[in-house]
C-alpha positions as CSV (number, residue, x, y, z in Angstrom):
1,X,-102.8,98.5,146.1
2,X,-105.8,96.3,144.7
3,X,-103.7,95.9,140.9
4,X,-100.6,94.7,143.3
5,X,-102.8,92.4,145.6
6,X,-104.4,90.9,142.8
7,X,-101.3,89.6,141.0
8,X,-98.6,89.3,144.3
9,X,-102.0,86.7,145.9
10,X,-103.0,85.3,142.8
11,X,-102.4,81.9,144.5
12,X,-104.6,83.1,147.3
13,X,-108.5,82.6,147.2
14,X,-109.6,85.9,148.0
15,X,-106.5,87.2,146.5
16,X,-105.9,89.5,150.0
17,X,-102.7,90.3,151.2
18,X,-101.3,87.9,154.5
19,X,-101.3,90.2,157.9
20,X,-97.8,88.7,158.3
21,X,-96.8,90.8,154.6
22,X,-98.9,93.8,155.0
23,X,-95.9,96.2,156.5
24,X,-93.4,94.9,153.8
25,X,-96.1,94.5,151.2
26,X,-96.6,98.3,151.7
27,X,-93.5,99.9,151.6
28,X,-93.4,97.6,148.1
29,X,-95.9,99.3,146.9
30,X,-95.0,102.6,147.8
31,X,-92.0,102.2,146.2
32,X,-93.8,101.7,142.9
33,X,-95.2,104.9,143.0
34,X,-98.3,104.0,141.5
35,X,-96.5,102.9,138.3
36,X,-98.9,99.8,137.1
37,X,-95.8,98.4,135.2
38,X,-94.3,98.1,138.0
39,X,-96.9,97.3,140.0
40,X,-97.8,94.4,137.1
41,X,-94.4,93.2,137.1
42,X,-93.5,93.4,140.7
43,X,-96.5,91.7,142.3
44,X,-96.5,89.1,139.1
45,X,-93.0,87.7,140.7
46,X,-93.9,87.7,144.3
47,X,-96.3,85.8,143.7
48,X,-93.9,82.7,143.4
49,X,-92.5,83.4,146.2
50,X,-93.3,82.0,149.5
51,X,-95.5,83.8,152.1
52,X,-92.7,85.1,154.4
53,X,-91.4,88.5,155.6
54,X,-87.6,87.5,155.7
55,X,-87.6,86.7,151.8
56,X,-90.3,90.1,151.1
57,X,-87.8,91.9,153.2
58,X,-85.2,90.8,151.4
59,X,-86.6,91.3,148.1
60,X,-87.4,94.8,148.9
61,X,-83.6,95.1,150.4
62,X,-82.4,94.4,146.9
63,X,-84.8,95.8,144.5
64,X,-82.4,98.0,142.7
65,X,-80.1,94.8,141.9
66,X,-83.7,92.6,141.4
67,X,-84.0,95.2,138.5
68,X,-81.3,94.8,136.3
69,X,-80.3,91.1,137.0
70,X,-83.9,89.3,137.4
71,X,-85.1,88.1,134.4
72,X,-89.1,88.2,135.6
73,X,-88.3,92.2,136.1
74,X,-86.0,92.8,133.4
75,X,-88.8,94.0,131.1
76,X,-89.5,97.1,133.5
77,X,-85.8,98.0,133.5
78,X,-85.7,97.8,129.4
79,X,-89.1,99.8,129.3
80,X,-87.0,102.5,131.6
81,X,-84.2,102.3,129.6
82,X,-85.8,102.8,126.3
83,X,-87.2,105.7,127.8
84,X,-83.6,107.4,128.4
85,X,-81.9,106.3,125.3
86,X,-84.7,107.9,122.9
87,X,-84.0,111.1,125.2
88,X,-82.1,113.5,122.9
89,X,-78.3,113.8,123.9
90,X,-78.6,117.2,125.6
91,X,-81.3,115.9,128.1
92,X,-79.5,112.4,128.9
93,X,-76.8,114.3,131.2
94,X,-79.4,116.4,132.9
95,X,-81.6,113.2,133.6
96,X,-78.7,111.2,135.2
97,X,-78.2,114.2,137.2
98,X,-81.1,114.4,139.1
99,X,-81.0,111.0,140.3
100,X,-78.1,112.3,142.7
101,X,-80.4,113.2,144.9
102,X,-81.6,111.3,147.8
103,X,-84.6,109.1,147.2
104,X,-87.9,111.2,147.4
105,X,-85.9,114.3,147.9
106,X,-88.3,117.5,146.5
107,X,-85.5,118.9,144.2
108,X,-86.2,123.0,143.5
109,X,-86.4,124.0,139.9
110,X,-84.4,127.5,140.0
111,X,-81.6,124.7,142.0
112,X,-81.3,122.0,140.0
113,X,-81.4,124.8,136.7
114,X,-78.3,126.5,138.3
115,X,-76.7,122.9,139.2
116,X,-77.2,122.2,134.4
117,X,-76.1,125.4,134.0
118,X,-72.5,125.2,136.1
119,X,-72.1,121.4,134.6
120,X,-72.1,122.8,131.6
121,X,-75.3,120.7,130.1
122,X,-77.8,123.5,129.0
123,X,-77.2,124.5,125.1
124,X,-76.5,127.9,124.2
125,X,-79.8,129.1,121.4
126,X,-78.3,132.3,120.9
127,X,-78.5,136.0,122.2
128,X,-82.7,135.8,122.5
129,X,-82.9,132.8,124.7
130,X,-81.1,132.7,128.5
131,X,-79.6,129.2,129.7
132,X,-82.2,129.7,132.5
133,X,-84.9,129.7,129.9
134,X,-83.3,126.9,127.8
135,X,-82.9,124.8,130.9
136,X,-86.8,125.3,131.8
137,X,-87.4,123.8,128.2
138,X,-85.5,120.8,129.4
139,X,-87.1,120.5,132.3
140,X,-90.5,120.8,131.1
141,X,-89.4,117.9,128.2
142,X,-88.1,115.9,131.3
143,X,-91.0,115.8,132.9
144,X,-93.8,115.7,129.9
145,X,-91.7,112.4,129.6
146,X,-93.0,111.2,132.8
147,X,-88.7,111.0,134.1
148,X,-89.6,114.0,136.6
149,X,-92.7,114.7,138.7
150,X,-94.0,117.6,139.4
151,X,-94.7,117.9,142.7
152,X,-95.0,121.7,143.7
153,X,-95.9,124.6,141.5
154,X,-95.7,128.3,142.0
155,X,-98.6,130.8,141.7
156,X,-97.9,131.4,138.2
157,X,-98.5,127.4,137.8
158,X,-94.6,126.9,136.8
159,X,-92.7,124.1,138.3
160,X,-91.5,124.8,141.7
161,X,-90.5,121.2,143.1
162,X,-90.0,118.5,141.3
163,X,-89.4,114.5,142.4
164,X,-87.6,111.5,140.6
165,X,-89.9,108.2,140.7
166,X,-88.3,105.8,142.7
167,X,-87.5,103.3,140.2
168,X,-86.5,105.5,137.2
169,X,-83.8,106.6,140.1
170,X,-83.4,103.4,140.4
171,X,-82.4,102.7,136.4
172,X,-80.9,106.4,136.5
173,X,-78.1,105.4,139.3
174,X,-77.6,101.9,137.4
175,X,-76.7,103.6,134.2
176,X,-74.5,106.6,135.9
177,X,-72.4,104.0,137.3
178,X,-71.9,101.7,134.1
179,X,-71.3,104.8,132.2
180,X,-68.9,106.3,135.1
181,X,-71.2,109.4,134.7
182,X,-71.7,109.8,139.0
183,X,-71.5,107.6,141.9
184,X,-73.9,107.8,145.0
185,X,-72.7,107.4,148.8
186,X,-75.7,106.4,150.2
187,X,-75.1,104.7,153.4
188,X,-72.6,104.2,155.8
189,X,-70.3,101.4,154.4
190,X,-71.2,101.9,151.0
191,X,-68.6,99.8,148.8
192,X,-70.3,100.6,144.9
193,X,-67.9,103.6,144.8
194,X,-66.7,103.2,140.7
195,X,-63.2,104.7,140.0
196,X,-63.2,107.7,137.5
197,X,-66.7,108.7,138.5
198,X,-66.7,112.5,137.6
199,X,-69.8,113.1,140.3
200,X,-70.1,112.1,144.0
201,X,-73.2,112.5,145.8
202,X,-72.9,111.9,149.7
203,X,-76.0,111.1,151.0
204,X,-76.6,110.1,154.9
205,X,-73.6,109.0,157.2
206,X,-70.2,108.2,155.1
207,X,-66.6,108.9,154.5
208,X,-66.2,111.9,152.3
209,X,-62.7,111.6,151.8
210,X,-63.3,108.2,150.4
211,X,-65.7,109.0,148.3
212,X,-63.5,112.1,146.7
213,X,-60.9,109.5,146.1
214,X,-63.3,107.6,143.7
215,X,-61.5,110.1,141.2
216,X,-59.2,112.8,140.1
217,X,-61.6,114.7,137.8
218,X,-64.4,115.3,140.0
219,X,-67.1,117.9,138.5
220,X,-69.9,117.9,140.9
221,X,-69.6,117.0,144.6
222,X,-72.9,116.9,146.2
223,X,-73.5,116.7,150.0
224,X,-76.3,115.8,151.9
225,X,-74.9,114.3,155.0
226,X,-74.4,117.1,157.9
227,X,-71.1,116.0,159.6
228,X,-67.8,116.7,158.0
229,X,-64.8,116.2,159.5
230,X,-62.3,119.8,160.3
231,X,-59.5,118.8,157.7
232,X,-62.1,117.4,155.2
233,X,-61.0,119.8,151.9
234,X,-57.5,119.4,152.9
235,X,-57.5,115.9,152.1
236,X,-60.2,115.9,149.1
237,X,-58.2,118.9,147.5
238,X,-56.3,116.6,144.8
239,X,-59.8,115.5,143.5
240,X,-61.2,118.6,143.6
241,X,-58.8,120.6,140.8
242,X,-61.2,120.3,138.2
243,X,-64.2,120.7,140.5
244,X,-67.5,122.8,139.3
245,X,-69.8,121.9,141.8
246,X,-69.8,121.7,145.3
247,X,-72.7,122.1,147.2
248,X,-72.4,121.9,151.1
249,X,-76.1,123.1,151.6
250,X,-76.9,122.1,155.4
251,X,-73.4,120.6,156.2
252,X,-72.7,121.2,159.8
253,X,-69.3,123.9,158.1
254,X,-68.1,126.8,160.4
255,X,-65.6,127.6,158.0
256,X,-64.6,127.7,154.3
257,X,-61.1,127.1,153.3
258,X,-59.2,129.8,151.7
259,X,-58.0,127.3,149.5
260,X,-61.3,127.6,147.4
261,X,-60.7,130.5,145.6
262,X,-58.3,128.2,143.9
263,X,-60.8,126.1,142.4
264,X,-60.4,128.2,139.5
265,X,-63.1,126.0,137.2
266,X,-65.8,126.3,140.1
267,X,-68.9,127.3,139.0
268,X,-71.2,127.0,141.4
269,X,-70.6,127.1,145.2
270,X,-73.3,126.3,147.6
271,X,-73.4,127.1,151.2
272,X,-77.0,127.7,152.2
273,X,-77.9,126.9,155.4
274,X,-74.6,125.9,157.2
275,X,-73.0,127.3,160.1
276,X,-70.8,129.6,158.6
277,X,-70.2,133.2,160.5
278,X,-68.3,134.9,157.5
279,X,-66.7,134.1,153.8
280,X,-63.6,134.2,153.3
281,X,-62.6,137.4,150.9
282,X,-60.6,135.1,148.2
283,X,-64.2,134.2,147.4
């Protein structure tokens, strides 16, 4: 708070942040995550800015597109950037992964290990290692990198949560869209669906049949908005042919289609914590 107060009220005598600002100024901050390049950077530009709310407001409101199209921040976005491409191929996919989940979601190891595994992203070493145990390498490289947090470990002091800093997510989603690699649904009349994205995550309210559409070689289809309408793999079913992933984990689902056991390149099917009374015996 005292690195971003000292450069955002630089023009200020006692450098303090406005009582009008302190809200926005806040959730700024938090957003930051503690990251002083960011914190440098982002406070450095407000600080040419005028002392009002509105334009804070809106600033924060568009930080992801402040990012990669304002010149005064573009030097955070290329630090980020060099920090996936010098990532080795076999971690870039797994990185760009986890951004599909929501922002400060707590993202389980053995879960997001099984999610690698079904894409088809974790190396085979040969007959003495698992894909579980090469996966947990990745992981481990992933976050020794400073790309994942650790945010919860297990008695044994492995990984057992981990969280994506806001603004890598932030570069992470950027580049998954330019590279068609996944799209996010993230709020209600979201419009930066990409055609040919082969991953949709649907996040909060939205239309899921929309977002299917995006493409018709859908891997992964992630949910993480409760409501889905009765008829809702009916009309996603053209998208879903070459489907791997579908995880409907807390979707408000009584019942699972029949017409799953003909997603014959599905990998991994997730149903925890829905309202399901039975599975259908195709599966």
């Amino acid at each position: 708070w005292t690195l971003f107060c000292q450069k955002a009220f630089s023009r200020l005598d006692d450098r303090s942040c406005p009582h009008n600002l302190k809200t926005v100024a806040e959730r700024i901050v938090e957003k930051c995550q503690g990251l002083p390049l960011a914190l440098v950077a982002i406070g450095s530009l407000l600080s040419y800015k005028e002392m009002d709310e509105h334009e804070w407001e809106l600033f924060y409101n568009q930080l992801r597109w402040q990012l990669s199209n304002n010149p005064e921040l573009s030097w955070v976005a290329s630090v980020l950037n060099l920090s996936y491409n010098d990532l080795p191929s076999y971690l870039k996919n797994c990185f760009l992964y986890c951004g599909l989940f929501p922002e400060d979601y707590r993202i389980e190891r053995k879960r997001l290990i099984r999610l690698w595994i079904a894409e088809g992203f974790v190396q085979d070493r040969g007959p003495e290692t698992t894909l579980t145990d090469v996966a947990a390498c990745y992981l481990k490289e992933l976050a020794s990198r400073s790309l994942l947090q650790v945010v919860d470990r297990n008695e044994h002091g492995r990984p057992k949560r981990l969280q994506m800093h806001d603004l890598v997510r932030e570069i992470s989603l950027t580049i998954s869209k330019k590279e068609k690699f996944a799209t996010t649904w993230d709020c209600p009349n979201s419009d930066g669906l990409t055609d040919g994205s082969r991953r949709v995550s649907l996040q909060k309210d939205g239309s899921l049949v929309q977002a299917a559409k995006c493409s018709s070689q859908l891997r992964s289809m992630l949910m993480f908005s409760e409501e889905i309408s009765l008829s809702w793999f009916t009309d996603c079913y053209p998208s879903f042919r070459l489907l791997r992933v579908l995880c409907l984990r807390n979707c408000n689902v009584h019942k699972v289609p029949d017409a799953v056991s003909q997603l014959f390149n599905l990998h991994y099917l997730d149903l925890g914590y829905t309202k399901l009374k039975e599975i259908p015996r195709s599966i």
